[in-house]
N, C-alpha and C positions, 0 to 999 in steps of 0.2 A: 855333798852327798850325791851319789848316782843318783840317774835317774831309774836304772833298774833296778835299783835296790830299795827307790821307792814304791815304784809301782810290784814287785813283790810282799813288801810287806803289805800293802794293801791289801793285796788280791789274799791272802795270805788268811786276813781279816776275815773276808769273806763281802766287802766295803761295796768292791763291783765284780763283776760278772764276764763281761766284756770288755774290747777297746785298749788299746797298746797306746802308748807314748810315744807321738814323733822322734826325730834324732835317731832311731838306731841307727843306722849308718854313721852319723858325727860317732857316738859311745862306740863302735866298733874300730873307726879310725883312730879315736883315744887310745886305747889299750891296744891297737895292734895287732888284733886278728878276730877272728871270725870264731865263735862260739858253737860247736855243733854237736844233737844228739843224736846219738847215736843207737843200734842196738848193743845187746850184752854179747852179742857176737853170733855173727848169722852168717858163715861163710858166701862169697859172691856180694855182699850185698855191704854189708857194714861187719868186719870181722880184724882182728889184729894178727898178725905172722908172727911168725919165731920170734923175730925181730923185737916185736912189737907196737912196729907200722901197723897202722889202717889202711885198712886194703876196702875194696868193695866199689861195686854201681851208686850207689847212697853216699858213700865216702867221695867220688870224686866229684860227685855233684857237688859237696861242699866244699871241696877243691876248687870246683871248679868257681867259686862264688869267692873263694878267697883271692884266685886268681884275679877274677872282675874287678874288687877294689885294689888290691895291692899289687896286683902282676907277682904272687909271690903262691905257690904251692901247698909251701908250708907254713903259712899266715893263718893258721886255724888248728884250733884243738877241740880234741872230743870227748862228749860225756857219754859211756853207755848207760841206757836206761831202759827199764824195763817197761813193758807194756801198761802197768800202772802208773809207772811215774811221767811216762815221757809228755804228758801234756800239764800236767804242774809244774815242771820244768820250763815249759814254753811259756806259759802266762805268767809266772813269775818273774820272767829275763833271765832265771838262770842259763838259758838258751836263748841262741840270736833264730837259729833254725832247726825244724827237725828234721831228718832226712833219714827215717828207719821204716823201711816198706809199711807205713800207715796208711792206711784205706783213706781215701775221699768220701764222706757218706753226709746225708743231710744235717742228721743232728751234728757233727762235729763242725759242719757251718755255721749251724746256726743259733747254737748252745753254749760253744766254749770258748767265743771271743778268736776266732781262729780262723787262718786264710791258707788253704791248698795253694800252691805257684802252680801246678799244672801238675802232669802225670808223668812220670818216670819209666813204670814198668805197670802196663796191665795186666791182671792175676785174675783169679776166681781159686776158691776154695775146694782143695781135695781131702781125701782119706787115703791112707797106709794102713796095711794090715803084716802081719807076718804069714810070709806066703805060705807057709804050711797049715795056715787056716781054711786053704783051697777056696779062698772067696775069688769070684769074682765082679761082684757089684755090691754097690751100697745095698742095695734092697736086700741084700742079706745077712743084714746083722742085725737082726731084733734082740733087743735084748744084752747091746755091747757096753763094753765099758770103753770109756771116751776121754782120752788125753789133750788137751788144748790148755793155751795161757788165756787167766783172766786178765779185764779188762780189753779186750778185743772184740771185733765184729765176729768173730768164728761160736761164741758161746751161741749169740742169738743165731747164728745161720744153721747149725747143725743141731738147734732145739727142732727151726723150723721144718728141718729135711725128715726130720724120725717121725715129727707130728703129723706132718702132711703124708706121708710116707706108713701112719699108722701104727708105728714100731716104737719098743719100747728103748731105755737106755740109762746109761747112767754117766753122768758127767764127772771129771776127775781134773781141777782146775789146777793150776799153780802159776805163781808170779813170775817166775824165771824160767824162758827157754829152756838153757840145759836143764831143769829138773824135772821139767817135760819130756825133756829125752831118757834121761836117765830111768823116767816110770814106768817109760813105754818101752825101752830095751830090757828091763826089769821081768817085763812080762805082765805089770800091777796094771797095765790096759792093752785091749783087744786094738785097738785102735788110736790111730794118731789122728788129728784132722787140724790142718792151717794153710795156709797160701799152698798152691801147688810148686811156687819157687821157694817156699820156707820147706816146706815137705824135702828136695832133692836136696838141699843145702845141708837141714839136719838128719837126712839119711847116713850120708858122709859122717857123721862121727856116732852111729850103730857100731858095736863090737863086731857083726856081719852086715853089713847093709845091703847084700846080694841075697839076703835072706829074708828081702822085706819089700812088695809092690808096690805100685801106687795108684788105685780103685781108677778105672775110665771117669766116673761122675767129676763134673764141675758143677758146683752147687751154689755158686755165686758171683757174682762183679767184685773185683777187689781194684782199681784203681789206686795205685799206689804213687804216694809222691812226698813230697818236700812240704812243710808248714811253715808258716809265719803268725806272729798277732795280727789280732785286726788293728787299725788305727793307724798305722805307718804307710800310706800305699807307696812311697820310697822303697823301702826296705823290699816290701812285697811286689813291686815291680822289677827287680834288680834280680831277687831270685827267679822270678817269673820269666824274666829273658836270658836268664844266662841257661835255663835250661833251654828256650825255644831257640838261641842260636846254635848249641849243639847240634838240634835236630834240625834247620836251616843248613849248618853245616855239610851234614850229611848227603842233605839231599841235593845239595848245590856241588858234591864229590870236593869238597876241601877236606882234607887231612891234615895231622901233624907233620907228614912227612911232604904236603907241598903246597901248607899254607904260604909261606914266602914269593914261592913262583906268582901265586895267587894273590898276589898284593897287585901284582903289574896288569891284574884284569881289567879289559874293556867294559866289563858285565854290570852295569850298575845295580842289581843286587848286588852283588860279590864286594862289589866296591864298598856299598854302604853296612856291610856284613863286619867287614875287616878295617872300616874307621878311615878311610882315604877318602872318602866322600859323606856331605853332611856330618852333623856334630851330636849323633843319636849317644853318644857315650854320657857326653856333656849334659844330655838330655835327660840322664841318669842319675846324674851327681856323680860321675867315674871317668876316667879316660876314655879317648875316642877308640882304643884300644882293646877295649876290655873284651871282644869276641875274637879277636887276631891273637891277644895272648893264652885265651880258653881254650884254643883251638890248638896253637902252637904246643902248649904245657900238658894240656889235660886229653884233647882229639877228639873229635866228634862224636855222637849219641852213638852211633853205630861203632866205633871205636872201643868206645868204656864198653856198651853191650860184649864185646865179645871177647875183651879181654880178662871180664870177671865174670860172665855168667855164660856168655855161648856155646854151641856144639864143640868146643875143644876147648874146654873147663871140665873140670871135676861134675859142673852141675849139669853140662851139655845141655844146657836151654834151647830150644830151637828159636829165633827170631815171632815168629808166629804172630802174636795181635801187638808187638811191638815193633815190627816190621813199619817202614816208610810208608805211607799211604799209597808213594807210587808202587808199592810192590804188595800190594796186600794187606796190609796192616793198618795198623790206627794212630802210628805217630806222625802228625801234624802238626808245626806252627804258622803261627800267623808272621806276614812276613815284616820286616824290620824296611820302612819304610813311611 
């Protein structure tokens, strides 16, 4: 019998609380690919095409982890799941990782047996209104009705805006994204409020979405990223680098298009980036490889950034607090050394 399937029914129990079982990596290698959830479909970020590829920032980060172990793309499938279920999922091993813009925040450290790899995309919390409501600031909606998914950090953050703020409101919760959309293009709320990168993504499927703003206020920190269990720091080291060599990537100017060239660097980062020098892979439990194939397959932080969410996407994200540290922003790794 798995071991994941031990450790869910456990947990299941309600037995323990905390702490993941070693091996995941061995259990992923067994079955042959990388287990990831996902959301129910959030354009930019985790969302399926015509096709019914997964596309998205979040999707190729698990890509990009599939690549790590396997050098293979498509060595991973996804489960989407809702803002309720996506951390039952994770502590039960139905999932190896989660990767659906999930906030960082203390209790989910330190409460549900659970380890952040690092941040992906920083966010903070907006409002949508229909721009014929002539609003233009939070401060003036006393008295709104209020579209958001339970189970999120958005219910507590936009009690706390109205309260401090004085104002009254009325909350309108639901499990699933699209029926959040669907309530709020209905008209059955005055207002939308989630991530400000959830906000442009679910504008795009509005019957008008040029008929709909997005309020100035940022009304919170949303650091968003990737989960693991606690109890494997394998497992949660591997995610934890395979995102920081992207953003090493980045800032080091390696690309898909000349990592190769870049094999033949004098640069001893670059070298030990790309597995030609030192045995940081091995150091992993993975090929010496596994950043030179992430890079080749998947492209660098800034790469995925702008090929699913940037200023010439549907969602035209501007780089902004995701930006290189050398250019403004807040994406930083620590260097692989």
């Amino acid at each position: 019998m798995k071991k994941s399937f031990i450790f869910g029914a456990i947990a299941a129990l309600g037995l323990i609380s905390t702490g993941a079982f070693a091996g995941t990596l061995d259990d992923i290698k067994s079955k042959g690919f990388v287990q990831c959830g996902v959301s129910q479909g959030l354009p930019g970020f985790s969302n399926q095409d015509d096709s019914g590829k997964w596309t998205g920032l979040d999707v190729e980060l698990c890509r990009a982890v599939a690549v790590a172990v396997f050098g293979d793309t498509n060595a991973v499938k996804f489960s989407p799941l809702s803002s309720k279920q996506r951390f039952t999922a994770l502590s039960s091993g139905e999932i190896d990782i989660l990767s659906r813009n999930t906030t960082w925040t203390m209790t989910r450290d330190t409460q549900l047996g659970l380890n952040f790899a690092g941040v992906n995309y920083y966010d903070g919390q907006g409002m949508m209104v229909p721009a014929g409501m002539g609003v233009s600031s939070g401060t003036e909606l006393d008295g709104a009705n209020i579209c958001t998914n339970t189970g999120t950090t958005t219910e507590l953050n936009i009690t706390d805006y109205f309260r401090f703020n004085n104002m009254g409101f009325n909350l309108v919760a639901f499990e699933k994204a699209d029926e959040v959309v669907a309530a709020y293009d209905a008209g059955r709320c005055d207002v939308y409020t989630t991530d400000r990168s959830g906000l442009a993504a679910q504008r795009l499927k509005l019957s008008n979405p040029d008929a709909h703003v997005v309020l100035p206020e940022i009304i919170s920190k949303e650091p968003l990223g990737p989960v693991v269990r606690q109890g494997d720091d394998q497992w949660f080291n591997i995610v934890k680098w395979v995102h920081n060599a992207m953003v090493n990537a980045e800032e080091m100017g390696i690309t898909s298009a000349n990592v190769d060239s870049k094999k033949g660097s004098d640069n001893p980062a670059v070298k030990r980036l790309l597995g030609t020098e030192g045995s940081f892979g091995e150091e992993l439990g993975i090929s010496n490889d596994w950043a030179y194939n992430i890079i080749k397959h998947i492209g660098n932080y800034g790469e995925s950034y702008e090929r699913n969410v940037g200023p010439n996407t549907p969602l035209k994200l501007a780089r902004g607090a995701n930006a290189l540290w050398t250019n403004g922003g807040l994406m930083y790794a620590p260097p692989i050394r």
